[in-house]
Each structure stands twice: as C-alpha cells, then as structure tokens.
N, C-alpha and C positions, 0 to 999 in steps of 0.2 A: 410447607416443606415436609414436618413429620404428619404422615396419616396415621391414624388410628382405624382399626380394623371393625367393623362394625360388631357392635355385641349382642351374644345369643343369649337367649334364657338358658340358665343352668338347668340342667338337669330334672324332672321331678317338676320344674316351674309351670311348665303345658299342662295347660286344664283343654281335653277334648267334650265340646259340646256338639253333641249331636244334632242339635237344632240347628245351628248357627255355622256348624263344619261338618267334610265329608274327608275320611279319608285317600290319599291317593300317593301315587309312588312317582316318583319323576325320574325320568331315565333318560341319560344322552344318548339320541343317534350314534353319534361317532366314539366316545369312549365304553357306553356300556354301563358306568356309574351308575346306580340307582340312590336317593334321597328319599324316606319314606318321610311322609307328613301331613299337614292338613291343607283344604283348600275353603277357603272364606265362603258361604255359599252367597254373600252381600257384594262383594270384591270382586270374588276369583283368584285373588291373588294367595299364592300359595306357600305356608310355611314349614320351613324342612327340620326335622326332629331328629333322627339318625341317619345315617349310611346303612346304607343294606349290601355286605359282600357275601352272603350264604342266607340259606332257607332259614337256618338257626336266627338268623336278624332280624327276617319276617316274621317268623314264631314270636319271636320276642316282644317287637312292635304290636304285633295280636292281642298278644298277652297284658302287655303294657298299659296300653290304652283301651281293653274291652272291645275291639274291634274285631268281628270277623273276616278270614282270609278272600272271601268272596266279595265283599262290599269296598274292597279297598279297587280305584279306578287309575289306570296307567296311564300316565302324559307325559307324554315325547317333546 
C-alpha cells in the first residue's frame, strides 16, 4: 500500500573506478533532461549521480569525478 522510493547514495558515496565504469550522460528524447553518471562496463546498466541543467553541472561532474569533458559518452 505504502511504497517506499528507492534509495540513492548520498552524496560523496560514488567511488568512480575507471576500470570497472565509463563515464556517460543520459538524455531524454522528448524532455531534454540530461542525468550525468556511470555505466557498468560488466552490466551496461547505468547509474545516475547528478542532474545536469547548465555547462556549469558538467564542469562540476568533470571536476568531481576526475573525468574529462571528452570521455564522457551520450545515451539517449
């Protein structure tokens, strides 16, 4: 009856391993949304770290995580 919303790691929790994950940005078609985060390179399956609504988000996620703005791959 009551659902419970699934839980994210707070903040600061995401260890990005470069071995094991690739950066990438997930963007809807239809609303434009973008989720910056990793994707499993074992899985595929992908997990979302922030919102991105300006460049200044990306920079940040860059920054964040040691990831350059080049490496990071877009899926729609």
């Amino acid at each position: 009856m009551f659902f419970r919303g699934k839980k994210h790691p707070a903040p600061g929790k995401i260890t990005y391993d470069p071995s094991a994950m690739s950066p990438a940005i997930h963007a809807s078609i239809c609303t434009g949304e973008q989720t910056a985060g990793f994707i499993s390179r074992e899985t595929g399956a992908f997990t979302g770290v922030m919102l991105i609504n300006s460049p200044e988000d990306r920079k940040q996620f860059c920054k964040e995580f040691g990831v350059r703005d080049a490496d990071i791959k877009i899926i729609y």
